[in-house]
C-alpha positions as CSV (number, residue, x, y, z in Angstrom):
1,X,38.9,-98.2,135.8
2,X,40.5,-96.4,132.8
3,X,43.9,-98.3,133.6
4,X,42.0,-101.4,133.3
5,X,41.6,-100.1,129.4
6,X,45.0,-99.4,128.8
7,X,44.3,-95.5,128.4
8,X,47.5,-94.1,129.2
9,X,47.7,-91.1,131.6
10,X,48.5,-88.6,129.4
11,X,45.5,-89.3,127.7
12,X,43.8,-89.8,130.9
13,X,44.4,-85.8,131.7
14,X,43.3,-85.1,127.9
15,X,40.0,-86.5,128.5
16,X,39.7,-85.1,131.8
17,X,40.7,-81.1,130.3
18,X,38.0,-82.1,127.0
19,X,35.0,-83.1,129.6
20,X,35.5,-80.6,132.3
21,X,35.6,-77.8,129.4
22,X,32.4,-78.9,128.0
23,X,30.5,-79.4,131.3
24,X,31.3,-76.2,132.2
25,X,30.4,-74.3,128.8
26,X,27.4,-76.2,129.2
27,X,26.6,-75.0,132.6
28,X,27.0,-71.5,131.9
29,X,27.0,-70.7,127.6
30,X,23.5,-69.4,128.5
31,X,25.3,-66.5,129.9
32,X,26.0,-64.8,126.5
33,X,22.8,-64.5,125.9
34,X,21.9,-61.9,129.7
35,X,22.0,-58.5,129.1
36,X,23.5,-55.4,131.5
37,X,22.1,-55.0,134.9
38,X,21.7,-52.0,136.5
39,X,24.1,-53.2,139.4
40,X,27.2,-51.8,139.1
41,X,27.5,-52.6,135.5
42,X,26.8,-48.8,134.5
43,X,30.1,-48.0,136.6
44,X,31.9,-50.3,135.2
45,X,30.2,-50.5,131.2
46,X,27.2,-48.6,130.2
47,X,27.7,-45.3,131.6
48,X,32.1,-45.4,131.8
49,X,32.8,-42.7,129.1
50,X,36.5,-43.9,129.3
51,X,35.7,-47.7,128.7
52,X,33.6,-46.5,126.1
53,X,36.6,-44.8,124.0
54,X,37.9,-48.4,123.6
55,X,41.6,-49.0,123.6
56,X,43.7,-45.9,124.1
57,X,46.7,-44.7,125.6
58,X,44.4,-41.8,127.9
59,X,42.3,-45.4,128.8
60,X,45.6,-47.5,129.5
61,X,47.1,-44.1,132.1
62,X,43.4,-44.1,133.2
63,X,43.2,-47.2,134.1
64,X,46.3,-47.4,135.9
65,X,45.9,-44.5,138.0
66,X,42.3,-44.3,139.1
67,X,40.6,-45.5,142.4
68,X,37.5,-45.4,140.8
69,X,34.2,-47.3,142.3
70,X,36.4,-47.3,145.1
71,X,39.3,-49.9,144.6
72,X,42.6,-49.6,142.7
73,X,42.2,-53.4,139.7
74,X,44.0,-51.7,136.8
75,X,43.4,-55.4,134.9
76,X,39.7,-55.2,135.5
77,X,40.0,-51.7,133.7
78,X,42.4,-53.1,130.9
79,X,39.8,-56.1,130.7
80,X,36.9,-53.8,129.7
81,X,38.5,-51.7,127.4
82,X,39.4,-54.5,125.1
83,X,36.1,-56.0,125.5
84,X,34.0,-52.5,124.4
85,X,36.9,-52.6,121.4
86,X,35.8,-56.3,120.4
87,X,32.2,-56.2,121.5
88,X,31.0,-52.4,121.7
89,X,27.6,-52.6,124.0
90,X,26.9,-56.4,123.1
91,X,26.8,-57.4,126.9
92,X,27.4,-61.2,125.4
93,X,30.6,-60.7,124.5
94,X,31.3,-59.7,128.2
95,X,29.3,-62.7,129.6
96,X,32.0,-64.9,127.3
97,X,34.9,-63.5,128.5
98,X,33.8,-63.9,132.2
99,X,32.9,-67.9,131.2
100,X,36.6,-68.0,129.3
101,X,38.4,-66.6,132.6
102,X,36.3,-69.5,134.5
103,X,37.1,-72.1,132.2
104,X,40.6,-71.5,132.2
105,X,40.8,-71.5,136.4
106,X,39.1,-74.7,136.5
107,X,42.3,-76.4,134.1
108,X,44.5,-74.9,135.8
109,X,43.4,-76.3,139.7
110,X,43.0,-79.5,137.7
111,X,47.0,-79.0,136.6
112,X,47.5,-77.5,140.2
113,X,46.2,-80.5,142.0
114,X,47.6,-83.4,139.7
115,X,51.3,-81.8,139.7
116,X,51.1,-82.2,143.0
117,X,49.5,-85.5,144.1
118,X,49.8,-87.0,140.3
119,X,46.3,-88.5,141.4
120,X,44.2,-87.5,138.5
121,X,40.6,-88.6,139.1
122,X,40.8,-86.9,142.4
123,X,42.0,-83.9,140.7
124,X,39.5,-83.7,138.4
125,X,36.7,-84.3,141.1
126,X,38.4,-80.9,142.7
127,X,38.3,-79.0,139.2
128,X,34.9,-80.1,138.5
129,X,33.3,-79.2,142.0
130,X,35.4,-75.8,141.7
131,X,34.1,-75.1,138.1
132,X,30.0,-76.4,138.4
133,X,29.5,-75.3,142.0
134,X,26.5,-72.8,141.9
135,X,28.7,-70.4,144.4
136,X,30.6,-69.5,141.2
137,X,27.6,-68.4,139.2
138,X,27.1,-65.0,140.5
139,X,30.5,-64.2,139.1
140,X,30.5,-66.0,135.8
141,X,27.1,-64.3,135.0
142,X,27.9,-61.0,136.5
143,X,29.8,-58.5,134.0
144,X,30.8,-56.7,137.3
145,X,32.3,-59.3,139.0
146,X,34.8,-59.4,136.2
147,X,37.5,-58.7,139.0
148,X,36.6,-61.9,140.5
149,X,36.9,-64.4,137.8
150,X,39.9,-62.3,136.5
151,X,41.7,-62.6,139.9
152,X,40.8,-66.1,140.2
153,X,42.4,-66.8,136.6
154,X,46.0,-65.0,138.1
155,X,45.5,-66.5,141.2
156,X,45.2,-70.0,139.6
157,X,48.1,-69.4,137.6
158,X,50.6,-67.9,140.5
159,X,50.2,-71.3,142.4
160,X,50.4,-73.1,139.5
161,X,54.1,-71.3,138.4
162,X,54.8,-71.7,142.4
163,X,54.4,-75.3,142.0
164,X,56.9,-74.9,139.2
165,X,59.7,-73.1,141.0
166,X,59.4,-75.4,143.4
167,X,60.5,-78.3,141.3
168,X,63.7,-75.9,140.2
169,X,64.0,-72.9,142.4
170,X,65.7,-70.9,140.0
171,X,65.2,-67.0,140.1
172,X,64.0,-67.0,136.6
173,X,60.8,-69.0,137.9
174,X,60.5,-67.1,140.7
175,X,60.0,-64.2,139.0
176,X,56.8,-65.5,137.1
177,X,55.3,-66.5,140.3
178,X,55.7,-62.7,141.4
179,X,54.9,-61.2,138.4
180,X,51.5,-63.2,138.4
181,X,51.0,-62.4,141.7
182,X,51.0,-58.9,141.5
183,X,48.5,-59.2,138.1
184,X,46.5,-60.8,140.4
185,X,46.5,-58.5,142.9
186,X,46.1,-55.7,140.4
187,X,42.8,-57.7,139.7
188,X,41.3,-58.0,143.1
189,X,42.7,-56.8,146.0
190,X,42.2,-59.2,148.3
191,X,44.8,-62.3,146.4
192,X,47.1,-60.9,149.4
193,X,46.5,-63.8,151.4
194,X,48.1,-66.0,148.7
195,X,51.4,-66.4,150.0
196,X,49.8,-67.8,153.0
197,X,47.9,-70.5,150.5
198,X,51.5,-70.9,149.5
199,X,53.2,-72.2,153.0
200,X,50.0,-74.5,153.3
201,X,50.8,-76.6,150.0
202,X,54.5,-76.3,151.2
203,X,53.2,-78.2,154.2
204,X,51.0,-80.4,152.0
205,X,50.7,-81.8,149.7
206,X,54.7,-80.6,148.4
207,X,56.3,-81.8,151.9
208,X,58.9,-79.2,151.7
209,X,58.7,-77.7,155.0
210,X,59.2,-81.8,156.3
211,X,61.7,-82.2,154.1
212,X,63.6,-79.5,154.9
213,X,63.9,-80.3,158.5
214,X,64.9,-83.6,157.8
215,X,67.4,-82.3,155.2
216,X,68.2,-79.9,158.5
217,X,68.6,-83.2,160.8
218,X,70.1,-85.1,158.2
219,X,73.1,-83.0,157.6
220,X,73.7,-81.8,161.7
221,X,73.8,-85.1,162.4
222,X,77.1,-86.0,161.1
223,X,78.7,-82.9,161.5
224,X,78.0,-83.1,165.2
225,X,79.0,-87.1,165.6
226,X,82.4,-85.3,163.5
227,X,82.3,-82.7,165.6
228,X,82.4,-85.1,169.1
229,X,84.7,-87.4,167.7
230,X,87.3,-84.8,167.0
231,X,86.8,-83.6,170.6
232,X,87.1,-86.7,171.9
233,X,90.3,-87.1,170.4
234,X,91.8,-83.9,171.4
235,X,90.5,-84.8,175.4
236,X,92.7,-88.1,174.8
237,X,95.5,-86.3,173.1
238,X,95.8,-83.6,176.2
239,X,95.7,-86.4,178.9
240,X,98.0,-88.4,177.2
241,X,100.1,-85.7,176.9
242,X,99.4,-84.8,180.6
243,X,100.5,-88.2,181.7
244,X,103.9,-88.5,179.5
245,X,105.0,-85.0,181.1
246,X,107.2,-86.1,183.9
């Protein structure tokens, strides 16, 4: 419909980024306004002495090094400590950060899914069920489950740099894609099954596992018909050889 108008693609994406952004602060900018819970936000807030001494070097080894509440998400940690130094106690200001981490996930699957197909509408569709769908509220409005929209964020952003190796595989590119995939694993540890998310978009919708065995195909395929010929022409060489001899 939009091509009907003349709206180019380009601006196409812009007004697709613009309308998912404000659906999605509109969904959830209520958030700022909850307060703690007494549900695992005193581990990880209220009642953290070390989160609570804001942005240190002891809090940066600290974070790094514990297993506290049971898991090792330095990030999380990091997270924290610069939201008590920018917000103290005001549980808003952690709300807002959880809805930022959100927003930016849902762009990104929007970029993920139009690099891809280059079908935008659809892609947005994606983006919008991913960032509105009430399954994601819980960890929007949860300070607690800032490891899972943290996580998501990294994980978002691995495939989306995986994408882009894959359009250049050249070790400089490869290296982003690892070095967000071990942030997001240092988030949440369960992003270890991305690589496997990985070989299923090499599959589809990037082709390259098909295209690589036709690239295979494609280049034994003369090499072999070389390969016969030359034999060929040796097998007549030796019998005519064979024949001459008296």
């Amino acid at each position: 419909m939009l091509n009907k108008i003349n709206i180019s693609p380009d601006r196409q994406k812009l007004i697709v980024c613009i309308v998912l952004t404000l659906a999605t602060l509109a969904v959830f900018w209520q958030v700022n306004q909850y307060d703690f819970i007494n549900f695992d936000d005193n581990a990880y807030v209220t009642k953290n002495s070390v989160i609570q001494s804001g942005i240190t070097l002891n809090g940066f080894r600290w974070a790094f090094g514990t297993k506290y509440y049971g898991l090792w998400n330095p990030l999380v940690w990091l997270s924290f400590l610069f939201d008590y130094q920018l917000h103290g106690l005001n549980a808003g200001g952690y709300h807002l950060t959880n809805l930022i981490l959100h927003v930016m996930s849902s762009l990104l699957l929007f970029w993920l899914f139009n690099r891809m197909t280059g079908a935008i509408w659809k892609s947005a569709f994606v983006a919008a069920l991913f960032a509105l769908h009430p399954l994601h509220v819980e960890s929007v409005a949860w300070i607690a489950e800032r490891k899972d929209v943290l996580s998501a964020f990294f994980w978002m952003l691995t495939l989306c740099l995986y994408v882009y190796y894959t359009e250049k595989p050249v070790i400089r590119r490869y290296l982003l894609v690892l070095f967000c995939f071990a942030c997001a694993l240092m988030s949440k540890p369960m992003v270890i099954t991305l690589p496997v998310v990985m070989i299923l978009l090499d599959y589809w919708p990037l082709g390259r596992l098909q295209s690589q065995k036709i690239l295979t195909t494609t280049d034994i395929a003369p090499v072999a018909a070389k390969k016969g010929k030359q034999k060929t022409n040796q097998k007549r060489s030796s019998e005519e050889k064979y024949i001459s001899t008296p």
